[in-house]
C-alpha positions as a LaTeX table, in Angstrom:
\begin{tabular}{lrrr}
\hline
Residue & $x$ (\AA) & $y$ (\AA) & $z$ (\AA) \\
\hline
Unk1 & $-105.51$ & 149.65 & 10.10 \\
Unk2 & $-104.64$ & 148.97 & 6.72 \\
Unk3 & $-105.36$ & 145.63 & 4.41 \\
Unk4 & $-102.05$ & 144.65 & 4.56 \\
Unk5 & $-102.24$ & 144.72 & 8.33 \\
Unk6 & $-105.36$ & 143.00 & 8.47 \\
Unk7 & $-103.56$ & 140.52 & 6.01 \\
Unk8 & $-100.99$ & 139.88 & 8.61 \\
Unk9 & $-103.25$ & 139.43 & 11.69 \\
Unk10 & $-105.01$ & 137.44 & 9.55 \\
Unk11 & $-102.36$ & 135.19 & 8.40 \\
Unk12 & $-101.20$ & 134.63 & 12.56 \\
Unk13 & $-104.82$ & 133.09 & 12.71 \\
Unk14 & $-104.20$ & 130.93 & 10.30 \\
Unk15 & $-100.85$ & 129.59 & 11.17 \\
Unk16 & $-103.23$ & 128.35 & 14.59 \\
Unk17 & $-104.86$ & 125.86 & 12.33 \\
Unk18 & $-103.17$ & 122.45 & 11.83 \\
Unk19 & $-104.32$ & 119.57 & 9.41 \\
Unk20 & $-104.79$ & 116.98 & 11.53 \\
Unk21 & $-102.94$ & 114.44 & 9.53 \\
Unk22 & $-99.64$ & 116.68 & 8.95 \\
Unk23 & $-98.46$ & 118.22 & 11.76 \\
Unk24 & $-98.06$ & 121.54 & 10.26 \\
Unk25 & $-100.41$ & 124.53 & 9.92 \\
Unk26 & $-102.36$ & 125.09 & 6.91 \\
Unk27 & $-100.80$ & 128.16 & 6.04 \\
Unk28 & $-97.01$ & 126.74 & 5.44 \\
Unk29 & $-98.31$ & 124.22 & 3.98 \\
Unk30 & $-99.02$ & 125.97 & 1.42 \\
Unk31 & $-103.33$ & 125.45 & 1.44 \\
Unk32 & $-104.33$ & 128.81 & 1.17 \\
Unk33 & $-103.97$ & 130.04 & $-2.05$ \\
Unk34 & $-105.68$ & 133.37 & $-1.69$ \\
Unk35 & $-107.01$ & 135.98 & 1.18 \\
Unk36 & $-109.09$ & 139.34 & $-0.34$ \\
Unk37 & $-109.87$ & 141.83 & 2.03 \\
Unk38 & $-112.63$ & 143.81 & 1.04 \\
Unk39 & $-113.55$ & 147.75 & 2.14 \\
Unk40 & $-116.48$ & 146.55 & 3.80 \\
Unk41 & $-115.04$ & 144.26 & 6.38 \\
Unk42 & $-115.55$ & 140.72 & 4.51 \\
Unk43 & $-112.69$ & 138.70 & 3.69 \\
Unk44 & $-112.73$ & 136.20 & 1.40 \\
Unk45 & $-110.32$ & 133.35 & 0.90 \\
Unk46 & $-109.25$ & 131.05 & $-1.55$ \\
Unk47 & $-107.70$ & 127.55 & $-0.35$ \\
Unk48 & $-107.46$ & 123.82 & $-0.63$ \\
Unk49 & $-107.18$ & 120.75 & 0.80 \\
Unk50 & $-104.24$ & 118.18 & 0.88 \\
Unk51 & $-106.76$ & 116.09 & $-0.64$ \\
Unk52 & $-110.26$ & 115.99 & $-2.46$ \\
Unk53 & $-110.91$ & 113.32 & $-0.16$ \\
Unk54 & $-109.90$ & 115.15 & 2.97 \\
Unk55 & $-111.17$ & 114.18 & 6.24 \\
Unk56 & $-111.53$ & 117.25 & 7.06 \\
Unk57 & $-113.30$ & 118.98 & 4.39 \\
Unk58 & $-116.48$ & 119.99 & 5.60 \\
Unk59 & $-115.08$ & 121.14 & 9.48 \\
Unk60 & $-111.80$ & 123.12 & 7.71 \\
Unk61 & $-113.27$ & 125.50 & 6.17 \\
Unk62 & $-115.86$ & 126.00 & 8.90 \\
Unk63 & $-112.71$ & 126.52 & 11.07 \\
Unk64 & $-111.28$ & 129.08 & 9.19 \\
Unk65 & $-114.27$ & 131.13 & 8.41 \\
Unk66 & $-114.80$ & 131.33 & 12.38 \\
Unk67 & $-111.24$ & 132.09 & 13.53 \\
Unk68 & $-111.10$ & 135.03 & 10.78 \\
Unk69 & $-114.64$ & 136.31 & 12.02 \\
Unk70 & $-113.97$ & 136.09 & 15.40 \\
Unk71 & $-111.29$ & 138.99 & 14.57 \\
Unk72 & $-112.86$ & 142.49 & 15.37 \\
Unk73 & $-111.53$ & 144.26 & 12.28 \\
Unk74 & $-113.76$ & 141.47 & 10.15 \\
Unk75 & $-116.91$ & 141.24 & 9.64 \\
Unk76 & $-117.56$ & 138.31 & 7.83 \\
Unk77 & $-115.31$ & 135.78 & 5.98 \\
Unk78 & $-116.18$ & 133.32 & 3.10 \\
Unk79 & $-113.92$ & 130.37 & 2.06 \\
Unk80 & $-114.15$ & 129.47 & $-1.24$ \\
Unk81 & $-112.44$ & 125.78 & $-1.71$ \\
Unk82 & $-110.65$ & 124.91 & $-4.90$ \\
Unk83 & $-108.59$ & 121.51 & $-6.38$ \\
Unk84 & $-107.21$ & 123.92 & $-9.07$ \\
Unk85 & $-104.20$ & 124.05 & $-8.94$ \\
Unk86 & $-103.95$ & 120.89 & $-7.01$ \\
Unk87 & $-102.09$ & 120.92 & $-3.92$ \\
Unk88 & $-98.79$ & 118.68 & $-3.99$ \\
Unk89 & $-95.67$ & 119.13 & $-1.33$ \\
Unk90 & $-94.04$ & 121.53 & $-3.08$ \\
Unk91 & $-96.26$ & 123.83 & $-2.11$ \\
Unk92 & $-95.28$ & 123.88 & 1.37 \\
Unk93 & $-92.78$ & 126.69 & 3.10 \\
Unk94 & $-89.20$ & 125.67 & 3.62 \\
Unk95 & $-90.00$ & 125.24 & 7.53 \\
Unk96 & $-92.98$ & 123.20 & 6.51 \\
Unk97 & $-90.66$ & 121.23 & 4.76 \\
Unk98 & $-88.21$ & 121.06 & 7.38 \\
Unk99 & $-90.40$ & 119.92 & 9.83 \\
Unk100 & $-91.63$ & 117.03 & 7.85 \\
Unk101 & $-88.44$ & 116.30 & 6.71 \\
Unk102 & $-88.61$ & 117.11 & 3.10 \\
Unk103 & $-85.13$ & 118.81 & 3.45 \\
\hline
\end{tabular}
């Protein structure tokens, strides 16, 4: 399997994890900035939160690292959290925005 397989399956996982204030998943809306897969099975990924103040900011991450690990194809997986850029609604996918009504 190739990375940009692996960045695919990887991406699935994510769309199964939902901020629990928005009922959308974190990938459309737009919170992960970043996913590096590396030749030794670790992927790291680069993301933020809706907020700096996020309920959700400790379990989140925790979430993601453990749904990406649990694939076989990865070893381990690090989530690196960033405010920079900062995350506003125009971030989100067009169906993001279509379900919230942004469109």
């Amino acid at each position: 399997m190739n990375s940009s397989e692996l960045e695919e399956i990887i991406v699935k996982v994510l769309k199964t994890i939902y901020d629990p204030e928005i009922p959308v998943d974190i990938y459309e809306l737009g919170l992960i900035y970043e996913v590096k897969i590396r030749d030794n099975g670790h992927v790291d990924i680069e993301m933020t939160l809706t907020s700096p103040n996020c309920p959700v900011a400790d379990s989140m991450p925790r979430e993601v690292e453990e749904k990406v690990e649990a694939l076989d194809q990865v070893d381990s997986c690090a989530v690196n959290i960033v405010f920079d850029p900062p995350w506003d609604k125009d971030m989100m996918s067009e169906e993001a925005k279509l379900e919230l009504g942004f469109l």
